[in-house]
N, CA, C and O atoms as CSV, one atom per row, in Angstrom:
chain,resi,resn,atom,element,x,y,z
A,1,UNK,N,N,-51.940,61.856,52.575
A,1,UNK,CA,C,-52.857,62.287,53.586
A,1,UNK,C,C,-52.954,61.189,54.618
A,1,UNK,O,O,-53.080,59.996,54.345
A,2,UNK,N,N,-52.882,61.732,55.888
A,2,UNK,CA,C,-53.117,60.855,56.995
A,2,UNK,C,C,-53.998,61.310,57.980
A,2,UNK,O,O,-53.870,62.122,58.897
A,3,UNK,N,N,-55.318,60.312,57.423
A,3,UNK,CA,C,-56.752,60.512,58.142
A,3,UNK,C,C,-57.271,60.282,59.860
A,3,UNK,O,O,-58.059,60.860,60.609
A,4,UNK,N,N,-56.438,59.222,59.958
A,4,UNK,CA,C,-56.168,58.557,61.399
A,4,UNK,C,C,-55.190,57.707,61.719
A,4,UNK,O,O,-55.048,56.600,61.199
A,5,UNK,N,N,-54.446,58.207,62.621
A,5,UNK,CA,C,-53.448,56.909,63.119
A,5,UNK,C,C,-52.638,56.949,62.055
A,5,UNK,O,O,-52.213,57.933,61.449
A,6,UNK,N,N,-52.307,54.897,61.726
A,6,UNK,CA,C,-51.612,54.656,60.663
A,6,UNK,C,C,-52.040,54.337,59.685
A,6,UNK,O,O,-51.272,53.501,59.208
A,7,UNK,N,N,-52.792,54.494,59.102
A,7,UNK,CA,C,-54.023,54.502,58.144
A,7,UNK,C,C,-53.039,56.150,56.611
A,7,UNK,O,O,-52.796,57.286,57.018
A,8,UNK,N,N,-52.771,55.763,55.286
A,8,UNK,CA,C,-52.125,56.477,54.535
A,8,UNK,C,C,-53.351,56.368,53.475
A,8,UNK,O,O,-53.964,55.342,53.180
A,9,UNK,N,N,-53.598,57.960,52.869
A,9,UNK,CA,C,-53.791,57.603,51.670
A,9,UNK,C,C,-52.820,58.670,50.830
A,9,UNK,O,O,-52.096,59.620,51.125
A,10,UNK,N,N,-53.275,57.871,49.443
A,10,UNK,CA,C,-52.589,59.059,48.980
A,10,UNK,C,C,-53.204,58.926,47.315
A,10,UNK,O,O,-53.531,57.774,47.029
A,11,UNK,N,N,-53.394,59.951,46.213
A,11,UNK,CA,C,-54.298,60.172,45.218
A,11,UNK,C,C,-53.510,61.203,43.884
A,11,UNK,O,O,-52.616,62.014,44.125
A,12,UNK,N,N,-53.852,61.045,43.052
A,12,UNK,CA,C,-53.417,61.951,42.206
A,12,UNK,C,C,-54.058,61.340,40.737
A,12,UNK,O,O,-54.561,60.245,40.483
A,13,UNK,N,N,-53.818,62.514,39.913
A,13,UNK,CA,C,-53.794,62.524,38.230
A,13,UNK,C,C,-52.903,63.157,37.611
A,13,UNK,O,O,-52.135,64.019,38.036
A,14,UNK,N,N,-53.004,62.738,36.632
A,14,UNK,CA,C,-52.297,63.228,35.077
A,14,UNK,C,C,-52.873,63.533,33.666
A,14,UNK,O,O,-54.013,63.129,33.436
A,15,UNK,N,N,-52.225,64.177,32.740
A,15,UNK,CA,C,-52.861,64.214,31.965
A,15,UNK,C,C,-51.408,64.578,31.317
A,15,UNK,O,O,-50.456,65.242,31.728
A,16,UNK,N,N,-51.665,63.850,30.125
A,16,UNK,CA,C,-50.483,64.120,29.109
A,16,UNK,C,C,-51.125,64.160,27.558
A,16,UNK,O,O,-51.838,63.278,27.081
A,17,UNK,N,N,-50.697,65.406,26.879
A,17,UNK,CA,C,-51.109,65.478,24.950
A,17,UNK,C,C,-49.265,65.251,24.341
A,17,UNK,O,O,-48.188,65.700,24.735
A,18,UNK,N,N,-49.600,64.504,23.438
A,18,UNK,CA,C,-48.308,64.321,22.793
A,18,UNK,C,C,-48.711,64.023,20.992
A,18,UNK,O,O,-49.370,63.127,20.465
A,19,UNK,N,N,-47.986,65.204,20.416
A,19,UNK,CA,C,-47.581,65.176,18.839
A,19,UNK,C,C,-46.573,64.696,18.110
A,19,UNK,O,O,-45.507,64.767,18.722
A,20,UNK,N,N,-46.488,64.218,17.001
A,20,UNK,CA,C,-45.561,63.566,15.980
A,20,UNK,C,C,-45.670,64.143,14.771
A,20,UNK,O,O,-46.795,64.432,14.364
A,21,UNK,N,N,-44.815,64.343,14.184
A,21,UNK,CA,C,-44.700,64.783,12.899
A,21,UNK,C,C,-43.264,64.791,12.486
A,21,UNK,O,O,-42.313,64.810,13.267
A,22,UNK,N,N,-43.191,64.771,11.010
A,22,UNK,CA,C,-41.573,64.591,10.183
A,22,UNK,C,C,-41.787,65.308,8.729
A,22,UNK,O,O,-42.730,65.879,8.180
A,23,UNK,N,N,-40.585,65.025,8.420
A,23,UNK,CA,C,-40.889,65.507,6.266
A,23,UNK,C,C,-41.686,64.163,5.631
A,23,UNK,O,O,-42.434,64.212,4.654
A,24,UNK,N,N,-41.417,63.172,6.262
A,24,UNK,CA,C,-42.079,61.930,5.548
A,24,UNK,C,C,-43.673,61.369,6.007
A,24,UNK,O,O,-44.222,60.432,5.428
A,25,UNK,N,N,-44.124,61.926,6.846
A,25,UNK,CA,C,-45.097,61.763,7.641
A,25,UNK,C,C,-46.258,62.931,7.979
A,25,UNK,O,O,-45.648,63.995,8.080
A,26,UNK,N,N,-47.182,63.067,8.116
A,26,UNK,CA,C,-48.088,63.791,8.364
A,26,UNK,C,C,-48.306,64.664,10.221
A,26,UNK,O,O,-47.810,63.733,10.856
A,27,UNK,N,N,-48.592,65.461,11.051
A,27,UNK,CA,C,-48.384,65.358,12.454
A,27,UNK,C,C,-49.892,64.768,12.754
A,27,UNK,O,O,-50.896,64.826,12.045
A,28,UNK,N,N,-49.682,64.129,14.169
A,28,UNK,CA,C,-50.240,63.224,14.540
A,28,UNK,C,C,-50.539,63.816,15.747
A,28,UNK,O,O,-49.732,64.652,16.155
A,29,UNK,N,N,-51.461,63.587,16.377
A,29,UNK,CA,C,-51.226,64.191,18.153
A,29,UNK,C,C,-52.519,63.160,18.858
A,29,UNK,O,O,-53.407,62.950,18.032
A,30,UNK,N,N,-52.742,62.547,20.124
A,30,UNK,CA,C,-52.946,62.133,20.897
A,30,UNK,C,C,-52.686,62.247,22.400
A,30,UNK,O,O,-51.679,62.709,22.935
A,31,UNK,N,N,-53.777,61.741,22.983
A,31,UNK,CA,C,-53.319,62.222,24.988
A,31,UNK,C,C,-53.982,60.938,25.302
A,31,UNK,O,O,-54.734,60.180,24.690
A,32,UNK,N,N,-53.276,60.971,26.815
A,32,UNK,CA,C,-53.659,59.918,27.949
A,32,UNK,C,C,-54.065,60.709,29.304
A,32,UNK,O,O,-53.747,61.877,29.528
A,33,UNK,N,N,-54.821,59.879,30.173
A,33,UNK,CA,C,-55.231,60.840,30.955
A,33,UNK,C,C,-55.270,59.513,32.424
A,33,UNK,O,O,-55.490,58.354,32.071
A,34,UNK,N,N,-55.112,59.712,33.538
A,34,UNK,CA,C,-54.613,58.773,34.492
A,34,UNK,C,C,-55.155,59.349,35.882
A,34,UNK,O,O,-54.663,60.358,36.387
A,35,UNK,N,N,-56.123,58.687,36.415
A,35,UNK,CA,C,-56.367,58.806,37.890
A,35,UNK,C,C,-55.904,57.520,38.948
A,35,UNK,O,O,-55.972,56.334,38.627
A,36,UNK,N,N,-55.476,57.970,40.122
A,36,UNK,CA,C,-54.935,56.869,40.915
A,36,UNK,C,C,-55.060,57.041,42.385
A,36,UNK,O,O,-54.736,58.079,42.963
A,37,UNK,N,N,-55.683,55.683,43.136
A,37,UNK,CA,C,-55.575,56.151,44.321
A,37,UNK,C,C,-55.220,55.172,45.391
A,37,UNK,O,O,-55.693,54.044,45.256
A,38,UNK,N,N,-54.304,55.462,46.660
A,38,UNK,CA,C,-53.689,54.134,47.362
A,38,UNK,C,C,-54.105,54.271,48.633
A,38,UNK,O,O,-54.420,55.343,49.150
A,39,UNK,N,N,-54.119,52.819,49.349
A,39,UNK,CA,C,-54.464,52.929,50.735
A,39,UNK,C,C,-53.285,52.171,51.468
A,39,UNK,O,O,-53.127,50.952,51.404
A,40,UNK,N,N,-52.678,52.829,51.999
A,40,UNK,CA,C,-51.567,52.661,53.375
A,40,UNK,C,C,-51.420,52.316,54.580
A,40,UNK,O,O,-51.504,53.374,55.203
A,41,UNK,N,N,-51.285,51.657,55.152
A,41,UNK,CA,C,-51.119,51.597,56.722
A,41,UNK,C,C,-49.115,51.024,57.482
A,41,UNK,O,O,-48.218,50.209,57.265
A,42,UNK,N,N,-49.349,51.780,58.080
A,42,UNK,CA,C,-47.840,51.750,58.985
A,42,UNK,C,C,-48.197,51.513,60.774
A,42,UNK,O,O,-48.391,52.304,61.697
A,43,UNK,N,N,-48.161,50.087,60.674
A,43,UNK,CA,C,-48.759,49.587,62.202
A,43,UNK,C,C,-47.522,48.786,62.743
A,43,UNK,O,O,-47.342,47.637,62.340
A,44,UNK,N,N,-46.557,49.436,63.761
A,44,UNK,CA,C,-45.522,48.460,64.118
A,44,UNK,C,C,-44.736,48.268,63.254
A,44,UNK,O,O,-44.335,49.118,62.459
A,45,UNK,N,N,-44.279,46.623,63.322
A,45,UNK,CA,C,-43.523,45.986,62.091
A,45,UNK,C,C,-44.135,45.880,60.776
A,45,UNK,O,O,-43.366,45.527,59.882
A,46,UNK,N,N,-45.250,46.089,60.478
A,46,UNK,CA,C,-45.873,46.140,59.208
A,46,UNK,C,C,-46.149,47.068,58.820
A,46,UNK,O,O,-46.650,47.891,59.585
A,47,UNK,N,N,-45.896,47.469,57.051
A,47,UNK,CA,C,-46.247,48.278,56.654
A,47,UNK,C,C,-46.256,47.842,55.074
A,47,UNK,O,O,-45.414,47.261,54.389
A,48,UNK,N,N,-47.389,48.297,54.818
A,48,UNK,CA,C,-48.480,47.965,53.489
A,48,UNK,C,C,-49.367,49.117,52.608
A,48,UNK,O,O,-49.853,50.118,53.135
A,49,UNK,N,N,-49.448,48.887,51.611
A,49,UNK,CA,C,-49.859,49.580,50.625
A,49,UNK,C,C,-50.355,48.999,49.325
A,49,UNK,O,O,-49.654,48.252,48.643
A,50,UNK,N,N,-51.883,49.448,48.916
A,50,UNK,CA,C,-52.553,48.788,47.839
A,50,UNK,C,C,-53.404,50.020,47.080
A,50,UNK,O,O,-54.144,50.807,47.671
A,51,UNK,N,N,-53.180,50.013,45.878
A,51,UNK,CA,C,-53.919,50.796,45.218
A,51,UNK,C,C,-54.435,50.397,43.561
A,51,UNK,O,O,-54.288,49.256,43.123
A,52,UNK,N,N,-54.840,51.136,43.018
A,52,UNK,CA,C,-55.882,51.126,41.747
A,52,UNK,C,C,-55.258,52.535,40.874
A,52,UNK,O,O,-54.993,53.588,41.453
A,53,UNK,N,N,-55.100,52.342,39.503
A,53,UNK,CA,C,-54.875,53.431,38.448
A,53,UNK,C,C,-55.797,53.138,37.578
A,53,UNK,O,O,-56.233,51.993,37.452
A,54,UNK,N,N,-56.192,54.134,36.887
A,54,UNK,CA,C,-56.850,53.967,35.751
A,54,UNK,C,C,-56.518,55.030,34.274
A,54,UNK,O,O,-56.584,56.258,34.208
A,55,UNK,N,N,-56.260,54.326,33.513
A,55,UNK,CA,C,-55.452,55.221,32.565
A,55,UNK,C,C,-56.484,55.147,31.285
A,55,UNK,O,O,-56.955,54.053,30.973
A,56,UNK,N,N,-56.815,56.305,30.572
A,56,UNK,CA,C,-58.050,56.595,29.408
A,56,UNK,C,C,-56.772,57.117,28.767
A,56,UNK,O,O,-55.936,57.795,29.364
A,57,UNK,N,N,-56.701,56.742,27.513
A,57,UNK,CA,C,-55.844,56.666,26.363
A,57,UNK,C,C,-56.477,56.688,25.120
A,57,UNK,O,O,-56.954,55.703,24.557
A,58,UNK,N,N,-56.468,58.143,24.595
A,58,UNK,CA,C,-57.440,58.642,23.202
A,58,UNK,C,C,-57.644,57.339,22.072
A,58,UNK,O,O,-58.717,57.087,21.523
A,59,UNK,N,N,-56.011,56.372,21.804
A,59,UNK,CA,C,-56.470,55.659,20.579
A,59,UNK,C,C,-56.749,54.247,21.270
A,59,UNK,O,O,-57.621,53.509,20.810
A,60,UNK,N,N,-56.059,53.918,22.285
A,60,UNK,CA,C,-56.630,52.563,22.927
A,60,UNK,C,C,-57.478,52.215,24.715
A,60,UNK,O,O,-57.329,51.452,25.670
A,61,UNK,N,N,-58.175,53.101,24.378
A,61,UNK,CA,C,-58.999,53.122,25.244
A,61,UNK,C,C,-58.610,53.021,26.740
A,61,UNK,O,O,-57.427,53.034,27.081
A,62,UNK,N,N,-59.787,52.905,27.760
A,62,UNK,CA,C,-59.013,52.470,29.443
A,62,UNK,C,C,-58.773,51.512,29.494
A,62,UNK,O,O,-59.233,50.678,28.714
A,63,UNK,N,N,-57.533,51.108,30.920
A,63,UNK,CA,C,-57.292,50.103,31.604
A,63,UNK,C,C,-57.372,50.636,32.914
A,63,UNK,O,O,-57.385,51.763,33.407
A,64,UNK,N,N,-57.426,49.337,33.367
A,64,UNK,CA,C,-57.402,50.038,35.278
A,64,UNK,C,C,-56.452,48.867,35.418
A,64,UNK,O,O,-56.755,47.765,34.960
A,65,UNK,N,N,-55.058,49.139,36.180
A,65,UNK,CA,C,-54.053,48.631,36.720
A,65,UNK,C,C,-53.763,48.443,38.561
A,65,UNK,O,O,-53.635,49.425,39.294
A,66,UNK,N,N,-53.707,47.104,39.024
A,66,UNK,CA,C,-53.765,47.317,40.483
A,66,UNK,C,C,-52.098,46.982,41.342
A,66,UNK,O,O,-51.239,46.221,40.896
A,67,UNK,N,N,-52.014,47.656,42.430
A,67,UNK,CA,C,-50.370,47.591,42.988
A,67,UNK,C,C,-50.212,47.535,44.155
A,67,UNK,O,O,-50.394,48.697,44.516
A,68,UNK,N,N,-49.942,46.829,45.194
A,68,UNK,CA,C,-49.758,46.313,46.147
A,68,UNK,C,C,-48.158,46.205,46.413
A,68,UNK,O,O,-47.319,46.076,45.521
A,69,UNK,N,N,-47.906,46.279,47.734
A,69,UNK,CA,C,-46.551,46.062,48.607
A,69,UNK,C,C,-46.869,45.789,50.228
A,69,UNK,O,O,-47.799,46.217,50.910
A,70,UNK,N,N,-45.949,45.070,50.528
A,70,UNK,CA,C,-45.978,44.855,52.078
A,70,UNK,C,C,-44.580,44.413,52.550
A,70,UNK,O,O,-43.917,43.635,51.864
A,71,UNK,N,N,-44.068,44.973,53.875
A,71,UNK,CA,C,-43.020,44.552,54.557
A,71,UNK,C,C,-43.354,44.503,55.592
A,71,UNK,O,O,-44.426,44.971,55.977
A,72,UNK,N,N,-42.555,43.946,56.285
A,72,UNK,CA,C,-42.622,43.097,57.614
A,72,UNK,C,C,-40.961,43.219,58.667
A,72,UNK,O,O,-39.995,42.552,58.297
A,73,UNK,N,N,-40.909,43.664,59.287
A,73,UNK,CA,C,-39.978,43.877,60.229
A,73,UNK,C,C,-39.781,42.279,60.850
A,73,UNK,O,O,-40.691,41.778,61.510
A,74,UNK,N,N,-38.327,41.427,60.535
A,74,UNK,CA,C,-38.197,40.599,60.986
A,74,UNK,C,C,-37.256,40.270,62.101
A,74,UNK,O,O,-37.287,39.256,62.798
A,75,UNK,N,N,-36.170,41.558,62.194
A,75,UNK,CA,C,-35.947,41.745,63.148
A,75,UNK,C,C,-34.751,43.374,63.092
A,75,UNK,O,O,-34.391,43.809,61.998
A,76,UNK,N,N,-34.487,43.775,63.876
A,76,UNK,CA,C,-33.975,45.032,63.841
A,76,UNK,C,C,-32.999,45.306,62.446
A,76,UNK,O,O,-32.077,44.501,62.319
A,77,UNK,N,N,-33.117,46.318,61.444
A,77,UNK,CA,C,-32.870,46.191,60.370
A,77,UNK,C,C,-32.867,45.200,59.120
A,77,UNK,O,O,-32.251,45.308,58.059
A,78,UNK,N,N,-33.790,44.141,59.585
A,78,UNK,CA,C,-33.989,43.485,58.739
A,78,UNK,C,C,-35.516,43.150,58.067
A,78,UNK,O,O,-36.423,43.008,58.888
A,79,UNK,N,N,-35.831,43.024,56.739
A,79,UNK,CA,C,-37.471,43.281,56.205
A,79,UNK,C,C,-37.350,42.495,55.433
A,79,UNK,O,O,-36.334,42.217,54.796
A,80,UNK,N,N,-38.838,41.818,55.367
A,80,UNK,CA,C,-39.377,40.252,54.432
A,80,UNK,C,C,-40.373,41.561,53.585
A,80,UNK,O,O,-41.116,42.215,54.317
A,81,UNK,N,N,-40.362,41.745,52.754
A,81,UNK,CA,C,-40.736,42.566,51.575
A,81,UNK,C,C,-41.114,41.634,50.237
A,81,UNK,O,O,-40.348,40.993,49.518
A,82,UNK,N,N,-42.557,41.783,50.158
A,82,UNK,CA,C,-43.492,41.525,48.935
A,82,UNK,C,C,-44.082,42.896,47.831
A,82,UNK,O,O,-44.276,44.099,48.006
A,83,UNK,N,N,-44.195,42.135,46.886
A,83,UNK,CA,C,-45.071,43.311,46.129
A,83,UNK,C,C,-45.793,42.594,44.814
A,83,UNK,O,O,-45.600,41.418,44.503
A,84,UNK,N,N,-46.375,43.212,44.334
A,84,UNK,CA,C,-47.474,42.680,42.438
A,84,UNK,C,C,-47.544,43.777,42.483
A,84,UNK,O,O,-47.623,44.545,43.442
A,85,UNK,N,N,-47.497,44.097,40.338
A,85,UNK,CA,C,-47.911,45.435,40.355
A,85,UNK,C,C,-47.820,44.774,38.549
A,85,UNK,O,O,-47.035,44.105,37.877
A,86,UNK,N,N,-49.331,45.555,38.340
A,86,UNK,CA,C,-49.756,45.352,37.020
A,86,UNK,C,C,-49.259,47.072,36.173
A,86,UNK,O,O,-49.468,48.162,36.705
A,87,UNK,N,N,-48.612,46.881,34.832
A,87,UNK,CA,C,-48.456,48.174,34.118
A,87,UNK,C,C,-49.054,47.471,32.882
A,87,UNK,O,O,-49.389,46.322,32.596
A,88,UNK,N,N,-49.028,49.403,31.915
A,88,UNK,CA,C,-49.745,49.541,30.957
A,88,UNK,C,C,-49.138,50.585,30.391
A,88,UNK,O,O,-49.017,51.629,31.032
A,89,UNK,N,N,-48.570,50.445,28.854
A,89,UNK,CA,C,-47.869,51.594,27.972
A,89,UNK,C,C,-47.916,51.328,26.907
A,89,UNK,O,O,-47.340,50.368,26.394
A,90,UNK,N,N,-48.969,52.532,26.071
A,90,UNK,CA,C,-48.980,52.969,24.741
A,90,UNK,C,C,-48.131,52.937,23.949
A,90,UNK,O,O,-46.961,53.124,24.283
A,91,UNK,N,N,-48.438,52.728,22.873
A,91,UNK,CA,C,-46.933,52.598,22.107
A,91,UNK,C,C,-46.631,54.166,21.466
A,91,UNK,O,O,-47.575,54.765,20.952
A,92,UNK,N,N,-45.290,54.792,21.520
A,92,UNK,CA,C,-45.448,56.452,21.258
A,92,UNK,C,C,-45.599,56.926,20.203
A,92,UNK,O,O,-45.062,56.246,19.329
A,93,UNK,N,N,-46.359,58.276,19.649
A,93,UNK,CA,C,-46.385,58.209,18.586
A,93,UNK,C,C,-44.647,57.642,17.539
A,93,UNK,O,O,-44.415,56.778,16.694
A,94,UNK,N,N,-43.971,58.512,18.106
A,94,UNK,CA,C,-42.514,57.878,17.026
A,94,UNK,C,C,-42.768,56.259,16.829
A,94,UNK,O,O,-42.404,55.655,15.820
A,95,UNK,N,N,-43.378,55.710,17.833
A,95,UNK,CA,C,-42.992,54.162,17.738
A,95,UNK,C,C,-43.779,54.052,16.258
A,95,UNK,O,O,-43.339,53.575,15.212
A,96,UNK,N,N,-45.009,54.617,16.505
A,96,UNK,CA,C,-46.363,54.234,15.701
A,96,UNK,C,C,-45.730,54.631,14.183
A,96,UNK,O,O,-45.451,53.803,13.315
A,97,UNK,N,N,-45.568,56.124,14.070
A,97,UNK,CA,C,-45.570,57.018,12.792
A,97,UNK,C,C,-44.422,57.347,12.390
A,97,UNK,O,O,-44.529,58.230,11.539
A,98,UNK,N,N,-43.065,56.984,12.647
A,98,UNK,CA,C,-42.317,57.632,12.004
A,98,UNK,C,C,-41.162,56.435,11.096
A,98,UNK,O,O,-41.177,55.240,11.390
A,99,UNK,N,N,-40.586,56.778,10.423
A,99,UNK,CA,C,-40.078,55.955,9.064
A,99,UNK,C,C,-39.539,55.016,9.874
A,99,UNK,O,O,-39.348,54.107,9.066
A,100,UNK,N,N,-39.095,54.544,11.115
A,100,UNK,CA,C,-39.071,53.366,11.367
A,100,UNK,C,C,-40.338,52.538,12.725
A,100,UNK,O,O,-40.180,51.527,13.409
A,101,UNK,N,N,-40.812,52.930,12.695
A,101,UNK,CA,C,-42.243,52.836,13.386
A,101,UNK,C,C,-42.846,51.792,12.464
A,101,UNK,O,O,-42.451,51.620,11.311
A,102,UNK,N,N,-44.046,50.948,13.169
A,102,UNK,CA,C,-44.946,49.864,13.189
A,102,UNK,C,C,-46.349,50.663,13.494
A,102,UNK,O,O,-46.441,51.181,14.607
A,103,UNK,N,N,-47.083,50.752,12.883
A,103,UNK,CA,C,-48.324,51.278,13.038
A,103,UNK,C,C,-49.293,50.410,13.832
A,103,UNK,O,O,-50.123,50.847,14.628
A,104,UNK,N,N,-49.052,48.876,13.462
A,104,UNK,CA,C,-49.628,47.696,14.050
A,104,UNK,C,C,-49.126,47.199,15.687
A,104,UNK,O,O,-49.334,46.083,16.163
A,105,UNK,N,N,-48.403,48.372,16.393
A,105,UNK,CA,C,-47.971,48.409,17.453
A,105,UNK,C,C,-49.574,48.028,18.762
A,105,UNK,O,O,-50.609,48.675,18.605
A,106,UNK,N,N,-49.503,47.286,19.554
A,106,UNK,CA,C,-50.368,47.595,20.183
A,106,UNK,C,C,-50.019,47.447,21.414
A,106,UNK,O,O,-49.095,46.634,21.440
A,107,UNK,N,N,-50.465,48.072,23.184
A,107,UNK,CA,C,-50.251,48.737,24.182
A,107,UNK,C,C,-49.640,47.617,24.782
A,107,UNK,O,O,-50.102,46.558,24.356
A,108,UNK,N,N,-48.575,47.476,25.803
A,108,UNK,CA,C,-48.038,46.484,26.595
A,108,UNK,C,C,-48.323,46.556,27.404
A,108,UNK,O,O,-48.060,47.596,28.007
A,109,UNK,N,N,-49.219,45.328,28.175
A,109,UNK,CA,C,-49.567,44.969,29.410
A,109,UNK,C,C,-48.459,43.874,30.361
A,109,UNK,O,O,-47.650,43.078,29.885
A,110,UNK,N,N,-48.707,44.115,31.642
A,110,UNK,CA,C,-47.108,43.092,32.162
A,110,UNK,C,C,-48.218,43.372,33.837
A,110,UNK,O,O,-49.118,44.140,34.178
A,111,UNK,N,N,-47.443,42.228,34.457
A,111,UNK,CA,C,-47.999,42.061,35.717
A,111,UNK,C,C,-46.368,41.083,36.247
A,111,UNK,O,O,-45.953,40.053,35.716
A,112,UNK,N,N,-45.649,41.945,37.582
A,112,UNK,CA,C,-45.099,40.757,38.043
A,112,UNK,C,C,-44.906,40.909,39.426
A,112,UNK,O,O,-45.414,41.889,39.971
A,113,UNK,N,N,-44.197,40.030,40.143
A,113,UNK,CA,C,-44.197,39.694,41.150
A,113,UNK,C,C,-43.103,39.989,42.011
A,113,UNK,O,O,-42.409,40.580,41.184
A,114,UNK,N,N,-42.283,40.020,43.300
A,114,UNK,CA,C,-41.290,40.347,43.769
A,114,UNK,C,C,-41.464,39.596,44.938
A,114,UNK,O,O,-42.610,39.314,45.290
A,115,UNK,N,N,-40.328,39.166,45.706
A,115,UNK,CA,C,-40.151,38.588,47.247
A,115,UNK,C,C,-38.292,39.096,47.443
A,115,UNK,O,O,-37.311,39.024,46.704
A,116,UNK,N,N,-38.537,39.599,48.826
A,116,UNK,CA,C,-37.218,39.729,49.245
A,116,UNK,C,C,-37.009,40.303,50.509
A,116,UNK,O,O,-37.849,40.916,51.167
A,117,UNK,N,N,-35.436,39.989,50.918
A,117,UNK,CA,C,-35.312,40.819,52.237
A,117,UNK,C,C,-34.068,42.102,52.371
A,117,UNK,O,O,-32.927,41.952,51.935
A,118,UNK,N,N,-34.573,43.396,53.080
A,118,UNK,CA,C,-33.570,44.032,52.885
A,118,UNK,C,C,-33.321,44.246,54.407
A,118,UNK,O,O,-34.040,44.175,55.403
A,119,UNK,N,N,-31.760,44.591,54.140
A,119,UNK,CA,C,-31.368,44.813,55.455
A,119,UNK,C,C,-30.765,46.393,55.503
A,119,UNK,O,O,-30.070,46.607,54.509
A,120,UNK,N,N,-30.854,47.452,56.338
A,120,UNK,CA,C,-30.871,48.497,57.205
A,120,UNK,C,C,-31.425,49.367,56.359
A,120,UNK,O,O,-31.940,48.887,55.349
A,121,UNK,N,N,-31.457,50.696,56.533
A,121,UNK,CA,C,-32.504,52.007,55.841
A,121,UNK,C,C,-31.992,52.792,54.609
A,121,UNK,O,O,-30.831,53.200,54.610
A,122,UNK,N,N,-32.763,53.004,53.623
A,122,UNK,CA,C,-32.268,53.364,52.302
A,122,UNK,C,C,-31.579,54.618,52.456
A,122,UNK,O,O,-30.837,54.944,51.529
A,123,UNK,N,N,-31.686,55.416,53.492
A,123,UNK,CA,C,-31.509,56.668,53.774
A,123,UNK,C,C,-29.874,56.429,54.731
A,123,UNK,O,O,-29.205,57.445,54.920
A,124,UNK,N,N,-29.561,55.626,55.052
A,124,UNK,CA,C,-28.559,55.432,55.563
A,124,UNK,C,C,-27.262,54.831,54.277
A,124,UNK,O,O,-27.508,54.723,53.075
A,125,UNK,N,N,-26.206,54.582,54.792
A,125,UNK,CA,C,-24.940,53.943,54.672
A,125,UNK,C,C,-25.286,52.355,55.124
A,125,UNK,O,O,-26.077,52.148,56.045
A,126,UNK,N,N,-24.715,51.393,54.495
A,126,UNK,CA,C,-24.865,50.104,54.545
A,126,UNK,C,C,-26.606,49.719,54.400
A,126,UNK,O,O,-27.227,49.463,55.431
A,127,UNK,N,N,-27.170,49.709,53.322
A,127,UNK,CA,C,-28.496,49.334,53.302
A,127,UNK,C,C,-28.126,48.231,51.812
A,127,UNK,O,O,-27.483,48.426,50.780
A,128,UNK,N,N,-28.729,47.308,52.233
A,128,UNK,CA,C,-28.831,46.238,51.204
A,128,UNK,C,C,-29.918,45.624,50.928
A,128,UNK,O,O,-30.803,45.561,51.782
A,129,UNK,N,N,-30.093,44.983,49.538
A,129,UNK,CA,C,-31.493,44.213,49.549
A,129,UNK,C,C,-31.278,43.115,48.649
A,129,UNK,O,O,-30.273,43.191,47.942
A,130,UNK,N,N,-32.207,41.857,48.502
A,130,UNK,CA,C,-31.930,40.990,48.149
A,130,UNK,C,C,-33.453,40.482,47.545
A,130,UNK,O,O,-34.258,40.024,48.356
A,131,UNK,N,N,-33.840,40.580,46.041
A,131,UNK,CA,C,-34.583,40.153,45.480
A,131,UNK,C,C,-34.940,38.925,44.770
A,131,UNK,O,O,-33.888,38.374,44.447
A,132,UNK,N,N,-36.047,38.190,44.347
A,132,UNK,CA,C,-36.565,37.688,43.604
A,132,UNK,C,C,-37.444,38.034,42.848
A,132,UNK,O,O,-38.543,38.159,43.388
A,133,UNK,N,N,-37.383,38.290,41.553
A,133,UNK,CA,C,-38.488,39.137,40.835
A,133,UNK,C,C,-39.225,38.167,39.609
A,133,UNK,O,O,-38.646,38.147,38.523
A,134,UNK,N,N,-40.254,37.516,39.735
A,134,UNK,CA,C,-40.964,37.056,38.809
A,134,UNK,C,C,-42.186,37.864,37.931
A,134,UNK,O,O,-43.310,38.175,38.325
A,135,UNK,N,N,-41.562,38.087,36.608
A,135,UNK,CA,C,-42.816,38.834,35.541
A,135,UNK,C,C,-43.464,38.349,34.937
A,135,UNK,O,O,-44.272,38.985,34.260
């Protein structure tokens, strides 16, 4: 959605139920449920984006995860491109319950970092990019 100008938002949810079961195991079932929402702007050479998720997960409760990006036009096809972005994933039931599964599994959290520059448009022929990615 675009409210004014260059000003972006954009919003959504999810909702996911997921079951497990085998001959050696009992069925199992659990859901996650995920709201998210970002704020955008495309002004000139800059263009940026920051948002918030929040994920409610039946056996390990919420997290709220935050994600950010920004590029910068440095000169005609060329972009100084940043980003952070925190994730969060349950471990599945198979991981948890099934004959080679860990029950003592618990949710992976990760946060990392990125710097780089790409040169011409993803949508084109000859587009390249050049990262540094710290996790």
């Amino acid at each position: 959605w675009r409210p004014i100008g260059p000003l972006l938002v954009n919003f959504g949810g999810e909702y996911e139920w997921s079951a497990f079961g085998s001959d050696s195991s009992d069925r199992v079932t659990t859901s996650i449920g995920g709201v998210y929402g970002q704020l955008g702007i495309e002004f000139g050479p800059l263009s940026g984006r920051a948002g918030l998720r929040y994920d409610d997960h039946q056996d390990f409760g919420g997290t709220a995860s935050f994600g950010a990006d920004f590029s910068y036009a440095l000169a005609d096809n060329l972009r100084l491109r940043a980003s952070v972005g925190e994730g969060f994933k349950a471990p599945s039931l198979f991981q948890l319950n099934s004959d080679f599964g860990y029950p003592a599994l618990d949710p992976a959290q990760s946060t990392s970092f990125d710097l780089g520059l790409a040169y011409g448009d993803r949508s084109q022929d000859g587009y390249a990019g050049l990262r540094l990615v710290v996790l």
